[in-house]
N, C-alpha and C positions, 0 to 999 in steps of 0.2 A: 472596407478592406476585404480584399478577397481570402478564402482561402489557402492558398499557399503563401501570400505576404503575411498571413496571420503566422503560419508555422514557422515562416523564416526568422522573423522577427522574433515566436517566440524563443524561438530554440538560443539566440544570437541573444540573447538576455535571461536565460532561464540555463542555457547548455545541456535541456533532454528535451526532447518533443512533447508538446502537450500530455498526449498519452503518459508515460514515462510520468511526469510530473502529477499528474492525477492519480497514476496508480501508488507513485511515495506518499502523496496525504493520505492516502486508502490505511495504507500498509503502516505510517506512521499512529493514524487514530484507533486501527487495532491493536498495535503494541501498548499507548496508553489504556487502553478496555479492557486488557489481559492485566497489566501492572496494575489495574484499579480491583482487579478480581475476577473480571469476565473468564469464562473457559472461551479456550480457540474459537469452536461453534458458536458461541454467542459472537465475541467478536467480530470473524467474519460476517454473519449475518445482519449485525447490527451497520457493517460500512458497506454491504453490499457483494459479496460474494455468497453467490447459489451453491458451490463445491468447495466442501470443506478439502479436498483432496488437491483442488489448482489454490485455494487462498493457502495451504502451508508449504506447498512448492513456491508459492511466488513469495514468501513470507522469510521461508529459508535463504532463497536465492537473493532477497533484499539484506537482511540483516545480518544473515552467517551462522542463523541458528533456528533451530525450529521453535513453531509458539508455545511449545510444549517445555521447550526450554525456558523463555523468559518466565523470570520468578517473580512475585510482588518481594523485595526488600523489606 
């Protein structure tokens, strides 16, 4: 399968673009890591962000709040 039948198809069964879709698991396994106690820093570094400063822009812009906000309950 080529390339663009891969993105068509995924998007057509997934409704984001691969991207899009690997950065929500990203962004979701940090919010677990923070709830579990991790600080932000850890977090991100632990899913793969080099800049703590794009991982809470892109973290904010996902959930509607910064990782500094999410609390462990």
């Amino acid at each position: 399968m080529g390339q663009t039948t891969f993105y068509q198809n995924f998007r057509s069964v997934m409704h984001v673009s691969p991207l899009q879709y690997a950065k929500s698991v990203r962004l979701h396994k940090a919010q677990v890591l923070i709830l579990e106690g991790k600080n932000a820093s850890e977090a991100s570094h632990m899913v793969g962000y080099n800049n703590p400063a794009q991982f809470s822009r892109e973290y904010e812009r996902h959930f509607g709040y910064s990782p500094s906000a999410t609390s462990v309950a």
